[in-house]
PDB file of N, CA, C and O in Angstrom:
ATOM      1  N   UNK A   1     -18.156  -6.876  -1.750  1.00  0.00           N
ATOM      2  CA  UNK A   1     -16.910  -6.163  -1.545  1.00  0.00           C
ATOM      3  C   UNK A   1     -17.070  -5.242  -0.329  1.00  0.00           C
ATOM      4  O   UNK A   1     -17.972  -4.410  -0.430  1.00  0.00           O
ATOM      5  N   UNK A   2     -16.410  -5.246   0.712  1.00  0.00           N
ATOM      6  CA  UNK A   2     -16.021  -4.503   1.524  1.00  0.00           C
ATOM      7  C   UNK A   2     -15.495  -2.537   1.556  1.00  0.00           C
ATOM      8  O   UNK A   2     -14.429  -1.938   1.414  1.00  0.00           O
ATOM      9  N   UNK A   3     -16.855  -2.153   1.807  1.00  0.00           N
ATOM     10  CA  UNK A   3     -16.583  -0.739   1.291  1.00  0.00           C
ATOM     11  C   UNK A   3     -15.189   0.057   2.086  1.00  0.00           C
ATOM     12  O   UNK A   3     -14.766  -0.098   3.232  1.00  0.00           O
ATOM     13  N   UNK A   4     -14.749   0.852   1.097  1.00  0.00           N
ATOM     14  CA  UNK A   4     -13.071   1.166   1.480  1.00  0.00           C
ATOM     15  C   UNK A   4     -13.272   1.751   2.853  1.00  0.00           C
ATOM     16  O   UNK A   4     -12.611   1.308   3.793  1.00  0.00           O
ATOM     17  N   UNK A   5     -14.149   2.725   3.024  1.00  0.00           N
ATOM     18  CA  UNK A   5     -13.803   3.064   4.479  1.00  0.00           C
ATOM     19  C   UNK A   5     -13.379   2.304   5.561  1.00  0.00           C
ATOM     20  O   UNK A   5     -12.395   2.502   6.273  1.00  0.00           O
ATOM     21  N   UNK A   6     -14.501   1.102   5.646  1.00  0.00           N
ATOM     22  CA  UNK A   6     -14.096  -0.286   6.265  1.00  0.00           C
ATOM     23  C   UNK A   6     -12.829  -0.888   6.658  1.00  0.00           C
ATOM     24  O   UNK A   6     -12.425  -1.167   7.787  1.00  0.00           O
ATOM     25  N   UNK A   7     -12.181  -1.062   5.325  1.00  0.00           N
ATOM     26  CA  UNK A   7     -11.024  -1.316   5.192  1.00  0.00           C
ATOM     27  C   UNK A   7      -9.568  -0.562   5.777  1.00  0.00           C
ATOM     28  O   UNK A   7      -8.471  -1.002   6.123  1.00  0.00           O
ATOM     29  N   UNK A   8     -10.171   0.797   5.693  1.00  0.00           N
ATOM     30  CA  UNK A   8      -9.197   1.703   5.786  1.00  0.00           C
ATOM     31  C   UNK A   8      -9.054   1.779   7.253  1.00  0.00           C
ATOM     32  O   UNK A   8      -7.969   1.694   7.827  1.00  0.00           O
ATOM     33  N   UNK A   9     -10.180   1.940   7.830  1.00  0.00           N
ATOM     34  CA  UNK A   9     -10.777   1.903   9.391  1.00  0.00           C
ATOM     35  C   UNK A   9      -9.606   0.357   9.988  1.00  0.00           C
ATOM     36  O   UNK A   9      -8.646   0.379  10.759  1.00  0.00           O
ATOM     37  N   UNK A  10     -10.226  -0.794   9.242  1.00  0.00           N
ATOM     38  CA  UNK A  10      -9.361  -1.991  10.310  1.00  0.00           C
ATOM     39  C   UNK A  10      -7.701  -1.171  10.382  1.00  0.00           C
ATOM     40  O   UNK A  10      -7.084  -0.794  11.378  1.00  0.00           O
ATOM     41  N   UNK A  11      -7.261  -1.083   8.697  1.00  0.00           N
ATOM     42  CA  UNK A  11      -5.638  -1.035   8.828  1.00  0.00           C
ATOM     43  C   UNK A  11      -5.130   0.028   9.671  1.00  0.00           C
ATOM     44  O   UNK A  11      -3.955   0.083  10.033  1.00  0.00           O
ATOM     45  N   UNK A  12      -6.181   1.022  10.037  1.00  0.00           N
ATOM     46  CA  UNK A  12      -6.223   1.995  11.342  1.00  0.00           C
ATOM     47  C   UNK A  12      -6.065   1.387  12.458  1.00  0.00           C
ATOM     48  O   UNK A  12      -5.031   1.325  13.124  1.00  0.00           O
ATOM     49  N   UNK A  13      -7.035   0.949  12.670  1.00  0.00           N
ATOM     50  CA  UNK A  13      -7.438   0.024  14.428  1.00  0.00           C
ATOM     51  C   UNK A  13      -6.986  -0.902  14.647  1.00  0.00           C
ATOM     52  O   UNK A  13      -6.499  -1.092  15.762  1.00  0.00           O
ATOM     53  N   UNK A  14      -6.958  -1.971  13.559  1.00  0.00           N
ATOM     54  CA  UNK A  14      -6.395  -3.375  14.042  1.00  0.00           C
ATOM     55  C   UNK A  14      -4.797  -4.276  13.598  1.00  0.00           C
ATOM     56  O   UNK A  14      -4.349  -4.949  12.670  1.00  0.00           O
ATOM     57  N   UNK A  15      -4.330  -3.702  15.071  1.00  0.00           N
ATOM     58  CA  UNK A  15      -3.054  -3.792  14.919  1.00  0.00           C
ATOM     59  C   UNK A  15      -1.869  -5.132  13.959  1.00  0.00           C
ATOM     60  O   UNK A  15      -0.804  -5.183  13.344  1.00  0.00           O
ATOM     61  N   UNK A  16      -3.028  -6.023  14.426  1.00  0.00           N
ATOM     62  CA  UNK A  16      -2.608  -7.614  14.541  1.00  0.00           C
ATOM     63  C   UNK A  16      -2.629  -7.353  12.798  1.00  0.00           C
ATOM     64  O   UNK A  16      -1.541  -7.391  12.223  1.00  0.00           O
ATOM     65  N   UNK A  17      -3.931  -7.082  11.960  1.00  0.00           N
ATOM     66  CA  UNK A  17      -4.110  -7.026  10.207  1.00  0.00           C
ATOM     67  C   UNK A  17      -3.142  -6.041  10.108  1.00  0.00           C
ATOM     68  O   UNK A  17      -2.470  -6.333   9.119  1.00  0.00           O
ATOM     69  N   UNK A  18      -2.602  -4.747  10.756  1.00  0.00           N
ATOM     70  CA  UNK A  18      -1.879  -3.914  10.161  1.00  0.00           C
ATOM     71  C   UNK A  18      -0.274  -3.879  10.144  1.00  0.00           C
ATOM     72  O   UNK A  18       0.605  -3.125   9.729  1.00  0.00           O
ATOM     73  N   UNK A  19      -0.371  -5.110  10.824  1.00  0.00           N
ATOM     74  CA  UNK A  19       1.520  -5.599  10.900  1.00  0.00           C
ATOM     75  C   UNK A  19       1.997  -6.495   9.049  1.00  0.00           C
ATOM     76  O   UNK A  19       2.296  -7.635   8.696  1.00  0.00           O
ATOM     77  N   UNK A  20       1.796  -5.018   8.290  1.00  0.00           N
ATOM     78  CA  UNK A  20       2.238  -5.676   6.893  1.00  0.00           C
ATOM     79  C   UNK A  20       2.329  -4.139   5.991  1.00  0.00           C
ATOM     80  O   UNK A  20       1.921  -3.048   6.390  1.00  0.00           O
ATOM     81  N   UNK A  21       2.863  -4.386   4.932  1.00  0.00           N
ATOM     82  CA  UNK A  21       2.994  -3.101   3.915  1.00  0.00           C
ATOM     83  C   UNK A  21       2.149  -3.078   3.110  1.00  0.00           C
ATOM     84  O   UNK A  21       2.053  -3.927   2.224  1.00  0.00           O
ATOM     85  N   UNK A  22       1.068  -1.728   3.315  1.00  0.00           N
ATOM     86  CA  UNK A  22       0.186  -1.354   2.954  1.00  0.00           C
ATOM     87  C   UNK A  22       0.322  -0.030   1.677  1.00  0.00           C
ATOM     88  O   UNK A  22       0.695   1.127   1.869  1.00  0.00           O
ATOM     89  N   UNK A  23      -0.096  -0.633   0.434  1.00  0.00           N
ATOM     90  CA  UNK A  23      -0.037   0.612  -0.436  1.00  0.00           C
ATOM     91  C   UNK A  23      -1.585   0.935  -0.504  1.00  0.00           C
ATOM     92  O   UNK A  23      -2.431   0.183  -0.019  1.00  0.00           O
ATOM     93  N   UNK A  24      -1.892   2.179  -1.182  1.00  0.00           N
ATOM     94  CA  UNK A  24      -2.908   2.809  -1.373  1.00  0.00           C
ATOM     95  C   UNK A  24      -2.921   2.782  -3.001  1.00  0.00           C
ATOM     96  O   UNK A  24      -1.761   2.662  -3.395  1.00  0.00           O
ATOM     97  N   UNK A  25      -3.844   2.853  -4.068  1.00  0.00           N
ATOM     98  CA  UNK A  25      -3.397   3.263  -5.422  1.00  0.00           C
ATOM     99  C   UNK A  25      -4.595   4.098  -5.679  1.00  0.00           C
ATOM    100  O   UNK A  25      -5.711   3.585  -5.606  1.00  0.00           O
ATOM    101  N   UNK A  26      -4.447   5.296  -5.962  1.00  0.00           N
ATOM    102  CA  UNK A  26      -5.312   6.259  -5.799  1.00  0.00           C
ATOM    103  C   UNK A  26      -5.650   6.787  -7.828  1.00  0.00           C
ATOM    104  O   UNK A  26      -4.830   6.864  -8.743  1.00  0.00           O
ATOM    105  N   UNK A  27      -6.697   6.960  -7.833  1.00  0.00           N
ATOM    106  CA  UNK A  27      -6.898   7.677  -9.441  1.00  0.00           C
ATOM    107  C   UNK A  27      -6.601   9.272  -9.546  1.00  0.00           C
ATOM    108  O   UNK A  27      -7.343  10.101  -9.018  1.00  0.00           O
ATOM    109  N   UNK A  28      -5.445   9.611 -10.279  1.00  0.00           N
ATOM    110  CA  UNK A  28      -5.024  10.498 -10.684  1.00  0.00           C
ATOM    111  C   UNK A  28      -5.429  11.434 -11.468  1.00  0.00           C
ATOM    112  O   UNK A  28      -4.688  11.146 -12.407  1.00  0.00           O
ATOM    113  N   UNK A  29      -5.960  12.248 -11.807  1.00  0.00           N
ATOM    114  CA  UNK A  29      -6.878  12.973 -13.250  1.00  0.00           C
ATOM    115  C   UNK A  29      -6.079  13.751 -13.907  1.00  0.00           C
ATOM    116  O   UNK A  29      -6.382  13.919 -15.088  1.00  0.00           O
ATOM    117  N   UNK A  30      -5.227  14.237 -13.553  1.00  0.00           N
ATOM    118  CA  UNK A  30      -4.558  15.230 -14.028  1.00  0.00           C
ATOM    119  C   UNK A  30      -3.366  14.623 -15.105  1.00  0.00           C
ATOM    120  O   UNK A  30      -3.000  14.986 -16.222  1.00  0.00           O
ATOM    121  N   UNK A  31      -3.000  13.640 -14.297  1.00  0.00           N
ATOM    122  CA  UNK A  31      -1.927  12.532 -14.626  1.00  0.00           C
ATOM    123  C   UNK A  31      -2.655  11.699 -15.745  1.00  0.00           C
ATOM    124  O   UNK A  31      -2.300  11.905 -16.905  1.00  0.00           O
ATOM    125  N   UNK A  32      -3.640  10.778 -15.497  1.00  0.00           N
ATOM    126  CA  UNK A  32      -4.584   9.890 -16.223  1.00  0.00           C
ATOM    127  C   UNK A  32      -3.944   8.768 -15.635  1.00  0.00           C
ATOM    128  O   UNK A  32      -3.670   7.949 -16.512  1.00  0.00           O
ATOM    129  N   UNK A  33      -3.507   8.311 -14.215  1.00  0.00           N
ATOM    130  CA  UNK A  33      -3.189   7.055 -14.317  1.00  0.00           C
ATOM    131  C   UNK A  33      -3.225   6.650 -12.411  1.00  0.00           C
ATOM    132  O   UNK A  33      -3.402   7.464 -11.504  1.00  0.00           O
ATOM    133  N   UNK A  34      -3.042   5.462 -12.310  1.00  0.00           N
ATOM    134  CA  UNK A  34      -3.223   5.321 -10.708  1.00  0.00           C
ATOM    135  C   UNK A  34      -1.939   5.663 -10.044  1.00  0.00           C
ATOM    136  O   UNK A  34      -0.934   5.458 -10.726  1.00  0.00           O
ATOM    137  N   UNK A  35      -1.801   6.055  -9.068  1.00  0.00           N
ATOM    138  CA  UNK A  35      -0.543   6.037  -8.490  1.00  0.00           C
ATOM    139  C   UNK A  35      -0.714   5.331  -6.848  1.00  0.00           C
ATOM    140  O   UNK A  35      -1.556   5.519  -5.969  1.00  0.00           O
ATOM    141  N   UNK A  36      -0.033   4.838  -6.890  1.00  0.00           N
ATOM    142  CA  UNK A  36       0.365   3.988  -5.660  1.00  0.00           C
ATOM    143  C   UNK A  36       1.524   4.964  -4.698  1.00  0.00           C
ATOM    144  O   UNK A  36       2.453   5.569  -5.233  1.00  0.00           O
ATOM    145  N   UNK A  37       1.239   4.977  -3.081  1.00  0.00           N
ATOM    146  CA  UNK A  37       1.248   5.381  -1.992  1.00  0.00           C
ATOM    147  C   UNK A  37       1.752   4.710  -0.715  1.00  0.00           C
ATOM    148  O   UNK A  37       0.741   4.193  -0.240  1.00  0.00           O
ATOM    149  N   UNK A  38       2.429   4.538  -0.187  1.00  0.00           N
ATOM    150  CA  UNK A  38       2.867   3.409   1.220  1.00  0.00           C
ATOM    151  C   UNK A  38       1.456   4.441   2.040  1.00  0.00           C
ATOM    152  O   UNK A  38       0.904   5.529   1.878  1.00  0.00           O
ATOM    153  N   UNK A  39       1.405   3.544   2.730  1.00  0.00           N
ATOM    154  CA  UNK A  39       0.349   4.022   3.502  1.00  0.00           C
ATOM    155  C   UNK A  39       0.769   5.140   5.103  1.00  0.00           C
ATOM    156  O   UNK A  39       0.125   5.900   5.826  1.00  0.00           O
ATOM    157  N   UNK A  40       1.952   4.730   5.044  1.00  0.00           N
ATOM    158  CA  UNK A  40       2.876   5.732   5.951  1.00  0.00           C
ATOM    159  C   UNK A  40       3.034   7.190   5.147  1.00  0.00           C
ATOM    160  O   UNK A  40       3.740   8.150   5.454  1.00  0.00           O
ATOM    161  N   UNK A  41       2.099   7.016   3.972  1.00  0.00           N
ATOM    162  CA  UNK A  41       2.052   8.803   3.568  1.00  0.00           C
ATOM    163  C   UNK A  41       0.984   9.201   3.303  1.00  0.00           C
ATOM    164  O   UNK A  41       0.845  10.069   2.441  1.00  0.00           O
ATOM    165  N   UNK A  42      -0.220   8.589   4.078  1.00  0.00           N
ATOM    166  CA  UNK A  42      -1.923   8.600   3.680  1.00  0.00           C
ATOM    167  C   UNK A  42      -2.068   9.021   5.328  1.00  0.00           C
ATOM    168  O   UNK A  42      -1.271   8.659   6.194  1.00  0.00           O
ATOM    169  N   UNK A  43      -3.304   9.893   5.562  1.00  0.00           N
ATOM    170  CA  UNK A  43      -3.455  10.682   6.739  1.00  0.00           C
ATOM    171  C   UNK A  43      -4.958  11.027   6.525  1.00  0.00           C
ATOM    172  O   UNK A  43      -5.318  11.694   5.555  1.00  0.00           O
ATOM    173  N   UNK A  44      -5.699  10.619   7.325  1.00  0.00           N
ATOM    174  CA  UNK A  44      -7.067  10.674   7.653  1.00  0.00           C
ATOM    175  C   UNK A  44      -7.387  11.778   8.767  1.00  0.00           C
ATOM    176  O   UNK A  44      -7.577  11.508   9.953  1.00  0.00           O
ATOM    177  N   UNK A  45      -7.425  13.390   8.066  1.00  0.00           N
ATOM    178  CA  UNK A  45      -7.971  14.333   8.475  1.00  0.00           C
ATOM    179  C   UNK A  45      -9.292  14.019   9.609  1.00  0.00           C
ATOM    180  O   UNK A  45     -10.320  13.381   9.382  1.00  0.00           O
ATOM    181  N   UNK A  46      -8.900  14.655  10.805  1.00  0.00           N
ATOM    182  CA  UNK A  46     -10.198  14.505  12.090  1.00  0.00           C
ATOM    183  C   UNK A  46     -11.608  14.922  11.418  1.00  0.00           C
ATOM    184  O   UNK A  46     -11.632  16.078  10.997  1.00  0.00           O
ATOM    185  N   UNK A  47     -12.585  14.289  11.280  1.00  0.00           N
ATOM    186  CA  UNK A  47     -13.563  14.071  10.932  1.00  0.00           C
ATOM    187  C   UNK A  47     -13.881  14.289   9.694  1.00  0.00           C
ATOM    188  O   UNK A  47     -14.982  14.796   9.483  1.00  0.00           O
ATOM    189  N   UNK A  48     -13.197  14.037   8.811  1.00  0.00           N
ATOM    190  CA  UNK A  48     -13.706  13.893   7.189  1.00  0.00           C
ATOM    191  C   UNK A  48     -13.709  12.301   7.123  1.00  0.00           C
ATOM    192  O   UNK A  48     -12.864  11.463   7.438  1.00  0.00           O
ATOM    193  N   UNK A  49     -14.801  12.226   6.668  1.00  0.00           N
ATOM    194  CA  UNK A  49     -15.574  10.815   6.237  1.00  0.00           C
ATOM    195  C   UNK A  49     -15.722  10.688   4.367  1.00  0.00           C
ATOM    196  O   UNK A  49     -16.181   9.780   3.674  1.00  0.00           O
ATOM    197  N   UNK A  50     -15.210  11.811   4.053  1.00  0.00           N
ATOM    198  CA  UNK A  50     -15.314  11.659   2.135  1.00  0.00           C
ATOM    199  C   UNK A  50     -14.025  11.692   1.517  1.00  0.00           C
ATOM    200  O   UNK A  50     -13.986  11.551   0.295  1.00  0.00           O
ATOM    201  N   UNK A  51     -12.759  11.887   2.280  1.00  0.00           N
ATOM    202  CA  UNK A  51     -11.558  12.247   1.513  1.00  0.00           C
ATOM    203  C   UNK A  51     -10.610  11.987   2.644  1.00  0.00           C
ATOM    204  O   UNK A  51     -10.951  11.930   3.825  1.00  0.00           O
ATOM    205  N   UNK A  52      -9.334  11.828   2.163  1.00  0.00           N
ATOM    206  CA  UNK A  52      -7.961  11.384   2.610  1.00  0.00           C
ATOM    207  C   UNK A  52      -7.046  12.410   2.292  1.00  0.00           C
ATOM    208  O   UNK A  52      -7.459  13.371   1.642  1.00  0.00           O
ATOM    209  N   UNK A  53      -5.886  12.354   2.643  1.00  0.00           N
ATOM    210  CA  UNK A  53      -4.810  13.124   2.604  1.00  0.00           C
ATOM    211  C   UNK A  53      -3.589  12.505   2.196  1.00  0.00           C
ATOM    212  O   UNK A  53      -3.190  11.793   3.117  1.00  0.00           O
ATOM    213  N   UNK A  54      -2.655  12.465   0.986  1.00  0.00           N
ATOM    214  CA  UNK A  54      -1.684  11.966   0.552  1.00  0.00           C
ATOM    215  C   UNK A  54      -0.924  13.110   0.443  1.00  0.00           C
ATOM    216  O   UNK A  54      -1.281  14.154  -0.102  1.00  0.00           O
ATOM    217  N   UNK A  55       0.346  12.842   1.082  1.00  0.00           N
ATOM    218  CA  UNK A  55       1.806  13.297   0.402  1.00  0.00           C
ATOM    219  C   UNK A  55       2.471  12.976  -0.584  1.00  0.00           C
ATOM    220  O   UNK A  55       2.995  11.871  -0.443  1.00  0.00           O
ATOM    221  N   UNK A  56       2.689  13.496  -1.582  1.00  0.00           N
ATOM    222  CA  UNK A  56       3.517  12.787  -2.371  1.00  0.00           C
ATOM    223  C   UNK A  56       4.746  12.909  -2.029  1.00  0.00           C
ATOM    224  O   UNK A  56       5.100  13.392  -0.954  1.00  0.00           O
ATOM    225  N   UNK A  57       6.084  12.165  -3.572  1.00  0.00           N
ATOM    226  CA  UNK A  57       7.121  12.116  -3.411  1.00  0.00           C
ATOM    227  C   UNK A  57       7.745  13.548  -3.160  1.00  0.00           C
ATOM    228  O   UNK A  57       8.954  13.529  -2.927  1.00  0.00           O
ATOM    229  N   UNK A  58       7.112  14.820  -3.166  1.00  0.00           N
ATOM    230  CA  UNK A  58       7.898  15.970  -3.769  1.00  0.00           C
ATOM    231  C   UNK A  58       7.490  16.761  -2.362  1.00  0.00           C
ATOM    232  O   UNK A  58       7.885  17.894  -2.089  1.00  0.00           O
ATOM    233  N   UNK A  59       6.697  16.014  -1.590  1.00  0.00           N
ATOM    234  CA  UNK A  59       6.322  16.615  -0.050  1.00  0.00           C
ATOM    235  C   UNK A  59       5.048  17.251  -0.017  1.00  0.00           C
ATOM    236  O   UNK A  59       4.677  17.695   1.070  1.00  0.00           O
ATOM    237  N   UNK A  60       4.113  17.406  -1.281  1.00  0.00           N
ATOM    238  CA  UNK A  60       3.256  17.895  -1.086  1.00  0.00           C
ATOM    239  C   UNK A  60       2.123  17.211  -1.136  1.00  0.00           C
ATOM    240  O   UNK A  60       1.822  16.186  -1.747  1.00  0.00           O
ATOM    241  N   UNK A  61       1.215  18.274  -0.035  1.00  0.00           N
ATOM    242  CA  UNK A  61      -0.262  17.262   0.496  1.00  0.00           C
ATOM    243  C   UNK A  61      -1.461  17.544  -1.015  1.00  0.00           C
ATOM    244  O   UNK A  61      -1.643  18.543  -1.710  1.00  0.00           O
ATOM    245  N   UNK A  62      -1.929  16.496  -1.041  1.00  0.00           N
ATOM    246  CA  UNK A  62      -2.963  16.328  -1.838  1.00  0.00           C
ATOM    247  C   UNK A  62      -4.318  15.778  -1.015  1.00  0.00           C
ATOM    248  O   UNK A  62      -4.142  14.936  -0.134  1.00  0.00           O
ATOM    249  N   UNK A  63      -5.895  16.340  -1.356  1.00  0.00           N
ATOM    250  CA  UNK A  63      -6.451  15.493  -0.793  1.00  0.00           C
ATOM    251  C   UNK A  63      -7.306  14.737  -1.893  1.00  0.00           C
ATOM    252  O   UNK A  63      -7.647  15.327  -2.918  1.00  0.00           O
ATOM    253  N   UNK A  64      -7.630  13.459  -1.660  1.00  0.00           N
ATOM    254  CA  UNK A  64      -7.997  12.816  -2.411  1.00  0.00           C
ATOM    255  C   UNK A  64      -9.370  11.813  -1.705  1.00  0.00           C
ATOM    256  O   UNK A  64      -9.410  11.014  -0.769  1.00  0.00           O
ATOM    257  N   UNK A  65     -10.431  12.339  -2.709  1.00  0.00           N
ATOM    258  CA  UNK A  65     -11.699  11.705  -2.635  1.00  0.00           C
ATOM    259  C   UNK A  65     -11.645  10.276  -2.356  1.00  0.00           C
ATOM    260  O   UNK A  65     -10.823   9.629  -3.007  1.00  0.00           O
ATOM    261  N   UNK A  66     -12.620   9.456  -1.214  1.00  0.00           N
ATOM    262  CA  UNK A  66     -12.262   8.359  -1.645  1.00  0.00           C
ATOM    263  C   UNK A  66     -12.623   7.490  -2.349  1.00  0.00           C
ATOM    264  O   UNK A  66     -12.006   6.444  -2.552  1.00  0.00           O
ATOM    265  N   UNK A  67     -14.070   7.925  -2.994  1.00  0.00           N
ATOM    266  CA  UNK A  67     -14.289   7.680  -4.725  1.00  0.00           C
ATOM    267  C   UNK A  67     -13.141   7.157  -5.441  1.00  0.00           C
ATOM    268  O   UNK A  67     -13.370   6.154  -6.117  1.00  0.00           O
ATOM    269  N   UNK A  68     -11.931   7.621  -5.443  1.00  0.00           N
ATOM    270  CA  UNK A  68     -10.780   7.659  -6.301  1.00  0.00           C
ATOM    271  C   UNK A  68      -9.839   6.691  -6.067  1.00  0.00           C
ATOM    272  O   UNK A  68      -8.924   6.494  -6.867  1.00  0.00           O
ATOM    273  N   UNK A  69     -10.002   5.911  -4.799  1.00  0.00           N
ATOM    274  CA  UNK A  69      -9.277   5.105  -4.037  1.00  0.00           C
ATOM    275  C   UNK A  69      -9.732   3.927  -5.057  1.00  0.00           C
ATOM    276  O   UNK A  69     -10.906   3.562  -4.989  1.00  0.00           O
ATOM    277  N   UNK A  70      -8.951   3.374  -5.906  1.00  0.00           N
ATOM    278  CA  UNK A  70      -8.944   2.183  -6.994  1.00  0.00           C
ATOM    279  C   UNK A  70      -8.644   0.957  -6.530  1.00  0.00           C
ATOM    280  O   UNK A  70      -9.286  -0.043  -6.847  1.00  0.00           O
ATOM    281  N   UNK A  71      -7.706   0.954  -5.793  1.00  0.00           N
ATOM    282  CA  UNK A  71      -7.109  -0.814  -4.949  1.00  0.00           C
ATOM    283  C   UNK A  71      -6.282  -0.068  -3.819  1.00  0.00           C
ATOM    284  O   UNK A  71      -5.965   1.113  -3.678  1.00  0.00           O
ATOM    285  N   UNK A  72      -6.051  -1.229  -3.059  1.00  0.00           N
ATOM    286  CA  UNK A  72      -5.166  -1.287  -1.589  1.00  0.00           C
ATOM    287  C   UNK A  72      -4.866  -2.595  -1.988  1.00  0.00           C
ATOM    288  O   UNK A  72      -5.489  -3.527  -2.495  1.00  0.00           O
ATOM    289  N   UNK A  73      -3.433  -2.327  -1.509  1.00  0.00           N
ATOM    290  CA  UNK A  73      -2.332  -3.772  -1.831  1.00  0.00           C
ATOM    291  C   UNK A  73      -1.882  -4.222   0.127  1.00  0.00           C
ATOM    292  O   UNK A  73      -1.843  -3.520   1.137  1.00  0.00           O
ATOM    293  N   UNK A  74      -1.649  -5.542  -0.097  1.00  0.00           N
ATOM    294  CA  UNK A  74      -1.032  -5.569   1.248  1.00  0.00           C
ATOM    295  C   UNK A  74       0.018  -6.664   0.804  1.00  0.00           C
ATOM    296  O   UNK A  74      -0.240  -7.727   0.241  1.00  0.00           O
ATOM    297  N   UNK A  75       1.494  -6.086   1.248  1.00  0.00           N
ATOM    298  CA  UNK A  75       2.202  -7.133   1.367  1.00  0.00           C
ATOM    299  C   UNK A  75       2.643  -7.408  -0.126  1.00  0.00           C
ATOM    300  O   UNK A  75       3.125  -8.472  -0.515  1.00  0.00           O
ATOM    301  N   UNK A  76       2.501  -6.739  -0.593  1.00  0.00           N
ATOM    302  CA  UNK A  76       2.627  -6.405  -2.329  1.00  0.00           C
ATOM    303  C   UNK A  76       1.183  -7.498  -3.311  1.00  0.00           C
ATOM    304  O   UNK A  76       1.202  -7.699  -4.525  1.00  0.00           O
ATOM    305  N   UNK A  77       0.241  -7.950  -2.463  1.00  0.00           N
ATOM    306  CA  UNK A  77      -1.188  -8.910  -2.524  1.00  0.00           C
ATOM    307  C   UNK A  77      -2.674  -7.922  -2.945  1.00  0.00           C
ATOM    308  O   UNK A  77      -3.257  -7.512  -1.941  1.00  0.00           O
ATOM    309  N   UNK A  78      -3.202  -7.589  -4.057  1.00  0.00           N
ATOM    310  CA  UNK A  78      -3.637  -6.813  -3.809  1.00  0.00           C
ATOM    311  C   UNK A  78      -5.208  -7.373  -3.320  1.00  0.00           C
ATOM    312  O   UNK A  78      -5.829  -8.161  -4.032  1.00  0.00           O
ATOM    313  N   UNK A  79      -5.608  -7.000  -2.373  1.00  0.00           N
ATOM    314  CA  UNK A  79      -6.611  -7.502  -1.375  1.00  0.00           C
ATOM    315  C   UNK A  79      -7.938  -7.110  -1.200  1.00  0.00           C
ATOM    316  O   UNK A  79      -8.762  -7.642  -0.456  1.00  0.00           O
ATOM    317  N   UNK A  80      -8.180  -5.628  -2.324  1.00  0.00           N
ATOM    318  CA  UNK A  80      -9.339  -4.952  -2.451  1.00  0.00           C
ATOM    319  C   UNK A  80      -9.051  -3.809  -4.033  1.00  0.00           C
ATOM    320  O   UNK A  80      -8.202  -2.995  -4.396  1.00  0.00           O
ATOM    321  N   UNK A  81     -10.017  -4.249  -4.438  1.00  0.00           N
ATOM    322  CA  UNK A  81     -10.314  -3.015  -5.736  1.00  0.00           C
ATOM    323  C   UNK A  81     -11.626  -2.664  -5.999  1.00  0.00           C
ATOM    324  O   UNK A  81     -12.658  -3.173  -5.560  1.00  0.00           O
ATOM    325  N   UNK A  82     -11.443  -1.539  -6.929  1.00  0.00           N
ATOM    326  CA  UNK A  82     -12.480  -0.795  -7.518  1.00  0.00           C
ATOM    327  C   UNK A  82     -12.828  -0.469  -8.739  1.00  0.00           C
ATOM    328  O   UNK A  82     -11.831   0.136  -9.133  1.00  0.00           O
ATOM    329  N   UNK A  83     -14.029  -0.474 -10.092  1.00  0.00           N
ATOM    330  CA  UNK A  83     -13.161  -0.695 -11.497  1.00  0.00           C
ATOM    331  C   UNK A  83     -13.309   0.772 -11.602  1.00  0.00           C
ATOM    332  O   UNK A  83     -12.826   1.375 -12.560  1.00  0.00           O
TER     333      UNK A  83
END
């Protein structure tokens, strides 16, 4: 399996793989459940290599480990997970 940074890195850089709809589904704790993200609301803080940045629906930033990062969907396909 392709470790997430990896992953996260191409749908960054490579334009040609990133012409598609990208969700994120992130583990929730508070909640107890995954929640899913368009990736047009995920933001990779300048030099953090351990955590991400999600907005949610209500506008507020969360950051989230990427330990916690459970699957990435593309295209509604899901193309990478984590158990």
């Amino acid at each position: 399996m392709m470790p997430i940074q990896d992953l996260l890195h191409r749908i960054q850089w490579d334009r040609e793989f990133a012409r598609a709809d990208f969700q994120l589904g992130y583990y929730d704790r508070v909640d107890d459940r995954i929640i899913l993200v368009p990736m047009a609301r995920v933001h990779f803080p300048r030099g953090e290599h351990f955590s991400l940045e999600v907005i949610d629906e209500q506008g507020a930033l969360h950051t989230v480990p990427l330990h916690r990062v459970k699957a990435v969907y593309r295209d509604g396909n899901q193309i990478w997970h984590r158990h």
